[in-house]
C-alpha positions as a Markdown table, in Angstrom:
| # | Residue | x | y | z |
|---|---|---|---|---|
| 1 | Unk | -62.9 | -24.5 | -24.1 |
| 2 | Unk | -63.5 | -27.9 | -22.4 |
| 3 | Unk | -60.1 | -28.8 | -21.7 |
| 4 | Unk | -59.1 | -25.1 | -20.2 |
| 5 | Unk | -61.6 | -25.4 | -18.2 |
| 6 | Unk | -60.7 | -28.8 | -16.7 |
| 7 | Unk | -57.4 | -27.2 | -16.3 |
| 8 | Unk | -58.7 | -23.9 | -14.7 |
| 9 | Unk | -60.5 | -26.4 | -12.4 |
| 10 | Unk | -57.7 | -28.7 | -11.1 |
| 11 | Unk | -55.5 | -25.5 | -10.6 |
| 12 | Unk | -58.4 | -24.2 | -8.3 |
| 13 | Unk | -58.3 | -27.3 | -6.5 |
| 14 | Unk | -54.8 | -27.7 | -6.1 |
| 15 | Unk | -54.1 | -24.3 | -4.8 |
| 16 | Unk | -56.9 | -25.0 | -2.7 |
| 17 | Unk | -55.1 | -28.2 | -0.9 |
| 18 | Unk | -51.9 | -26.7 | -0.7 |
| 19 | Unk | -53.2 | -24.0 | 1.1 |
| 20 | Unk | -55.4 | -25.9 | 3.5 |
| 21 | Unk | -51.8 | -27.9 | 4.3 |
| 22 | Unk | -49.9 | -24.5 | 4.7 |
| 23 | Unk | -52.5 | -23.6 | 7.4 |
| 24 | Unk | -52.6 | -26.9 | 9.2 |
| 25 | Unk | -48.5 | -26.1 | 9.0 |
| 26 | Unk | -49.0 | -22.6 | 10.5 |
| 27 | Unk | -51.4 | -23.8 | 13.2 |
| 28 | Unk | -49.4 | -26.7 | 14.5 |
| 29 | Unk | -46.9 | -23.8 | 14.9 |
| 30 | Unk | -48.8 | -21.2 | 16.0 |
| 31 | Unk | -47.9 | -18.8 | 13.7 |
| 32 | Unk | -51.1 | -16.7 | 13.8 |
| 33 | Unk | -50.3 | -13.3 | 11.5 |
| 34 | Unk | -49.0 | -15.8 | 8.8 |
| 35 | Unk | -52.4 | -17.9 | 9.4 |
| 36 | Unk | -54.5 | -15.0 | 9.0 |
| 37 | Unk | -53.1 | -14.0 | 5.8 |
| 38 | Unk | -54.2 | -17.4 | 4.5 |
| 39 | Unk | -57.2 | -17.7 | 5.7 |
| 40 | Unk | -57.5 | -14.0 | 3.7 |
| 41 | Unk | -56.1 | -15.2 | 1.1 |
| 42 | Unk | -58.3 | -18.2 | 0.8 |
| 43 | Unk | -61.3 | -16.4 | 1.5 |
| 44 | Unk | -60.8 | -14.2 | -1.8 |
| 45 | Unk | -60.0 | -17.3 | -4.0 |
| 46 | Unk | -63.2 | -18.4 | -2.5 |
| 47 | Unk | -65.1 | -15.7 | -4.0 |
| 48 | Unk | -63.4 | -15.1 | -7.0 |
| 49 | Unk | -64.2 | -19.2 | -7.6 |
| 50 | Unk | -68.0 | -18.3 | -6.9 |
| 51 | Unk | -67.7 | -15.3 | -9.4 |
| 52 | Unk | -66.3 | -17.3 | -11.8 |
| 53 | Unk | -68.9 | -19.9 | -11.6 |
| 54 | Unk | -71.6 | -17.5 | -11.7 |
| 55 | Unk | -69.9 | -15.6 | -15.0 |
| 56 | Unk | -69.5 | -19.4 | -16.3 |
| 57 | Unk | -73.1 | -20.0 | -16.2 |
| 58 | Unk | -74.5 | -16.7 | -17.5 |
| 59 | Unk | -72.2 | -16.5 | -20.5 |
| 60 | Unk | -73.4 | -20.3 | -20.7 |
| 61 | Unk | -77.1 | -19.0 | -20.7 |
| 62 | Unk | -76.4 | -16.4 | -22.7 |
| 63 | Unk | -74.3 | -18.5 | -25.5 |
| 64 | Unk | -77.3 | -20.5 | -26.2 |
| 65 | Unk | -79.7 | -17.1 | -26.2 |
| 66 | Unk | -81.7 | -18.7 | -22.7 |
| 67 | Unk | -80.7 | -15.2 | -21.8 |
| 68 | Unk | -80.7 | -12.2 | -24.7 |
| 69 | Unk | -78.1 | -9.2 | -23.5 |
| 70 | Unk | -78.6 | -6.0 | -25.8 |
| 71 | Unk | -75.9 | -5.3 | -27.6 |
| 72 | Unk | -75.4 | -2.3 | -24.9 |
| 73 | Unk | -74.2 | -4.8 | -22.3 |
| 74 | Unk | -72.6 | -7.2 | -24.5 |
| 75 | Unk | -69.1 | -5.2 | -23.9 |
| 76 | Unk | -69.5 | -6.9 | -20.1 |
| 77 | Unk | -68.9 | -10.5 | -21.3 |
| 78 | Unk | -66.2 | -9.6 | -23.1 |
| 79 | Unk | -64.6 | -7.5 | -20.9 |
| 80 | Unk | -65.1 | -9.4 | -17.7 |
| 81 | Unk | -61.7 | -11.0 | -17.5 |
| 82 | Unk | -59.8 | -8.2 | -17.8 |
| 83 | Unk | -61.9 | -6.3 | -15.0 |
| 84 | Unk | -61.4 | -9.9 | -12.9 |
| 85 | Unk | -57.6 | -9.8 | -13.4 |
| 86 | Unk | -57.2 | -6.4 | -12.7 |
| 87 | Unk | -58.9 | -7.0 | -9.1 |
């Protein structure tokens, strides 16, 4: 899982600098609908990065029982992916 997640991680960060230089691009020429879509755009990665961290740590927490699910909510780990891919 470690080396998916390094992966996972330098995608994140890559799509996040090559955004950051399509905006300096579209600001320089003052293309202000395209900007906007961007800044959109990066504002959803943005919070689909914090939910990811946030699902990171509490399947973390729950891996090592720090936090005990009953088996009634277990089907929310599992299925939290496809609900996150879906959106």
């Amino acid at each position: 899982a470690l080396p998916v997640a390094v992966c996972d991680v330098a995608f994140v960060f890559w799509i996040y600098y090559a955004i950051g230089k399509v905006q300096e691009e579209l600001e320089q020429d003052k293309q202000t609908a395209k900007l906007e879509m961007y800044q959109r755009l990066s504002r959803v990665l943005g919070f689909w990065v914090i939910i990811w961290v946030f699902y990171t740590f509490i399947s973390i927490f729950v891996n090592n029982m720090i936090i005990n699910l009953s088996w009634k909510y277990m089907f929310a780990m599992f299925g939290f992916w496809d609900v996150m891919y879906f959106g």
